[in-house]
matplotlib code that plots the C-alpha trace (Angstrom):
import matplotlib.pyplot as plt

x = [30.0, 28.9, 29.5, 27.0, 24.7, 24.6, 24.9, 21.6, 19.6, 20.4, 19.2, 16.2, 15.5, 15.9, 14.0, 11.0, 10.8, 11.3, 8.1, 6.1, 7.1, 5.7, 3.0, 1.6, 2.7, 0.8, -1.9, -2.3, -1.2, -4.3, -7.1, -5.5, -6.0, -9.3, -10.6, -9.4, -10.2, -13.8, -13.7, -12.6, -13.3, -14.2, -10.9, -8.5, -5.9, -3.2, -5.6, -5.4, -0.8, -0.1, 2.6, 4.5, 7.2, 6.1, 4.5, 0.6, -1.3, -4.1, -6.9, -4.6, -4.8, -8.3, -8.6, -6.5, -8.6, -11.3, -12.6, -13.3, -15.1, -17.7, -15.6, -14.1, -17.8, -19.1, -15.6, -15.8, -19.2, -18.2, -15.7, -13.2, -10.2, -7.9, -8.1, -7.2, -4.0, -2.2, 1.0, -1.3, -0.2, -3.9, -5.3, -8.5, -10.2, -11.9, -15.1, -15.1, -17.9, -19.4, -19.8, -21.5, -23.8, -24.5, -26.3, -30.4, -31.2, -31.1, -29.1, -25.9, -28.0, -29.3, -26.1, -24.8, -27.3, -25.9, -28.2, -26.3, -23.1, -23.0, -24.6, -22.0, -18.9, -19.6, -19.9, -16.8, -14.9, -15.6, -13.6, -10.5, -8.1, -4.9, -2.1, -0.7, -1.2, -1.1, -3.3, -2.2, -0.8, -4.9, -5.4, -4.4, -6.9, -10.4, -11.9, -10.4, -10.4, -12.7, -12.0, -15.6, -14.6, -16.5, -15.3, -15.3, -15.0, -12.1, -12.4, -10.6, -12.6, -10.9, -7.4, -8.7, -9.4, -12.7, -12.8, -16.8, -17.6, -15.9, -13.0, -9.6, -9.4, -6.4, -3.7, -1.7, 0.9, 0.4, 2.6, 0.8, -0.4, -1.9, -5.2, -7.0, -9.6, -12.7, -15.8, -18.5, -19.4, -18.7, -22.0, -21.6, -23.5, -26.8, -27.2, -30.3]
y = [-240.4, -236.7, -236.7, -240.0, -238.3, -235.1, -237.0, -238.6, -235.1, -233.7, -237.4, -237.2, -234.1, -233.8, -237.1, -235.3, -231.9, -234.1, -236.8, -233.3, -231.9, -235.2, -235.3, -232.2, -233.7, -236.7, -235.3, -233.0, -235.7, -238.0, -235.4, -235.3, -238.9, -239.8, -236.9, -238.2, -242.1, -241.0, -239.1, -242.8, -245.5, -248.1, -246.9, -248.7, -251.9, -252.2, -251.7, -247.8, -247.3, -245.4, -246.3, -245.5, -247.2, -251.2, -253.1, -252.4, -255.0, -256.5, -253.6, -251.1, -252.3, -252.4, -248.9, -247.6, -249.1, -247.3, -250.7, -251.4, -249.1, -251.0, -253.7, -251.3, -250.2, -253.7, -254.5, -251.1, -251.9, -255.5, -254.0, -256.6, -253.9, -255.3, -258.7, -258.3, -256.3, -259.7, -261.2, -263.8, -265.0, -264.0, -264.5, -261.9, -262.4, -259.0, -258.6, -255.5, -252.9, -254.3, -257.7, -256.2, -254.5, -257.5, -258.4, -258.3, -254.5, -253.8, -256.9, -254.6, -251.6, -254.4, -256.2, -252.9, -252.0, -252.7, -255.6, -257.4, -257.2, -260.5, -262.1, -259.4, -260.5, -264.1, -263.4, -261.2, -264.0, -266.5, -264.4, -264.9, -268.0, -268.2, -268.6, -267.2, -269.0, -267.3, -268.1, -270.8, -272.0, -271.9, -274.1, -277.6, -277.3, -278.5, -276.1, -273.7, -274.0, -269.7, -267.7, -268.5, -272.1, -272.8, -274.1, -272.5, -274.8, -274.4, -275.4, -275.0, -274.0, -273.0, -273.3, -270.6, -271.0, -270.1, -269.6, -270.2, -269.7, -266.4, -265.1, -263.8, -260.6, -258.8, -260.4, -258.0, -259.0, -257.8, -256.9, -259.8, -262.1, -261.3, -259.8, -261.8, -259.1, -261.2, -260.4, -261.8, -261.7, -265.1, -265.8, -269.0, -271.9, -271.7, -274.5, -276.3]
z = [32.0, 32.0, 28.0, 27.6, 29.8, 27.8, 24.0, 25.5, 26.2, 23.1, 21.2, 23.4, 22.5, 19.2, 18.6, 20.6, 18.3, 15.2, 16.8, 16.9, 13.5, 12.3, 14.0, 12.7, 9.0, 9.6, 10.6, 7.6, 5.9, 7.2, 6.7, 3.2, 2.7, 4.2, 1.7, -1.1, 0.3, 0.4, -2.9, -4.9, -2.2, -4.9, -6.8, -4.8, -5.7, -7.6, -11.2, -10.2, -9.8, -12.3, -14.1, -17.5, -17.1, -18.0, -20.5, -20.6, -18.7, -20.3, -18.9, -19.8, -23.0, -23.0, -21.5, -24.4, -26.9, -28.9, -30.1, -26.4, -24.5, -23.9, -22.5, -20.5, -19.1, -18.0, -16.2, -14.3, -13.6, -12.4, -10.2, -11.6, -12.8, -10.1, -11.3, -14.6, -13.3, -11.4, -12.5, -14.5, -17.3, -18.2, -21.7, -22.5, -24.9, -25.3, -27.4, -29.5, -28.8, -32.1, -30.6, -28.1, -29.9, -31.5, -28.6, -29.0, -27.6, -24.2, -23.0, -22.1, -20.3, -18.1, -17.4, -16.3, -13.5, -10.3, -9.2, -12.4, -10.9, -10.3, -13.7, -15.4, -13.3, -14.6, -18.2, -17.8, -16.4, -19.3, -21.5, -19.0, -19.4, -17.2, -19.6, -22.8, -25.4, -29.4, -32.0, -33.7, -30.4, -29.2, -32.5, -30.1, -27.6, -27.4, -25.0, -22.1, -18.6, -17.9, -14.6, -14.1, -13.8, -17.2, -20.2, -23.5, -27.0, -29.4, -32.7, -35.7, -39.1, -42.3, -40.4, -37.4, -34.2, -32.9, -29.3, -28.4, -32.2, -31.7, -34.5, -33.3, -35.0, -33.7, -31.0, -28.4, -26.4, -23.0, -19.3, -17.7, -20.4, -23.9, -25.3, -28.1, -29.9, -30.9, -33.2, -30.3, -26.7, -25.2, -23.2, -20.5, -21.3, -19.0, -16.7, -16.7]

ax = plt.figure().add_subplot(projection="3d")
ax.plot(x, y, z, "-o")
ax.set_aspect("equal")
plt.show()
């Protein structure tokens, strides 16, 4: 009985220095984090893991994309990278920053002021379709069901699909889904 006794003193007290060895880490350790959590609190969710290991997701994709800087601007400025990191399948089609310039002067500048977060998160999300669907494969639809719960029209000219009278220029497979580079910014029908 003396042995348990004894086995239970040194447990117990080995268990208390270690609890204080930890607390000292995890205090560090806090003041550590609650720096840096205030130094990027926007920059939090699963958009920001790094990871080299996997396929690209669809914003990495975009992020690694000279064509699409601009893209990459208005969906920062949306707040929407975490959305376009999820299991999906997601279908993007991403608007080079020639379509966007396309745009009659101005329009983008405003869009990215913060009081057009909301006008920009809606445009964003019209050039979002759950699924993952290739080109030709987009050549049997009529229109698509848009993360902004709009449609967009399909139609087929010269054997092409155009997805809102937009061209699909390039196509790249993604982790989560597949990006569909397009020669125009898809703007949502206004309602009236």
């Amino acid at each position: 009985m003396k042995t348990i006794k004894l086995l239970f003193l040194v447990f117990a007290s080995v268990a208390l220095m270690y609890s204080c060895k930890n607390e000292t880490k995890q205090t560090s350790t806090n003041s550590t984090a609650t720096s840096t959590e205030s130094a990027s609190e926007e920059r939090t969710g699963q958009a920001f893991i790094e990871d080299d290991g996997s396929t690209p997701n669809v914003l990495q994709i975009a992020i690694g994309s000279a064509d699409h800087s601009t893209l990459v601007a208005a969906v920062q400025a949306a707040q929407l990278e975490n959305a376009l990191v999820n299991a999906g399948p997601l279908m993007v089609f991403a608007p080079t920053n020639e379509a966007f310039a396309a745009l009659p002067e101005g329009t983008v500048e405003n869009l990215l002021k913060p009081e057009n977060k909301d006008a920009l998160a809606n445009i964003l999300k019209y050039h979002v379709t759950p699924g993952n669907y290739s080109k030709d494969f987009l050549k049997k639809f009529k229109k698509l069901g848009q993360a902004n719960n709009g449609y967009v029209k399909v139609e087929v000219v010269d054997g092409e699909p155009l997805i809102g009278g937009a061209k699909i220029i390039a196509s790249v497979p993604a982790g989560n889904g597949i990006v569909h580079v397009i020669d125009k910014v898809l703007l949502p029908p206004t309602e009236e």
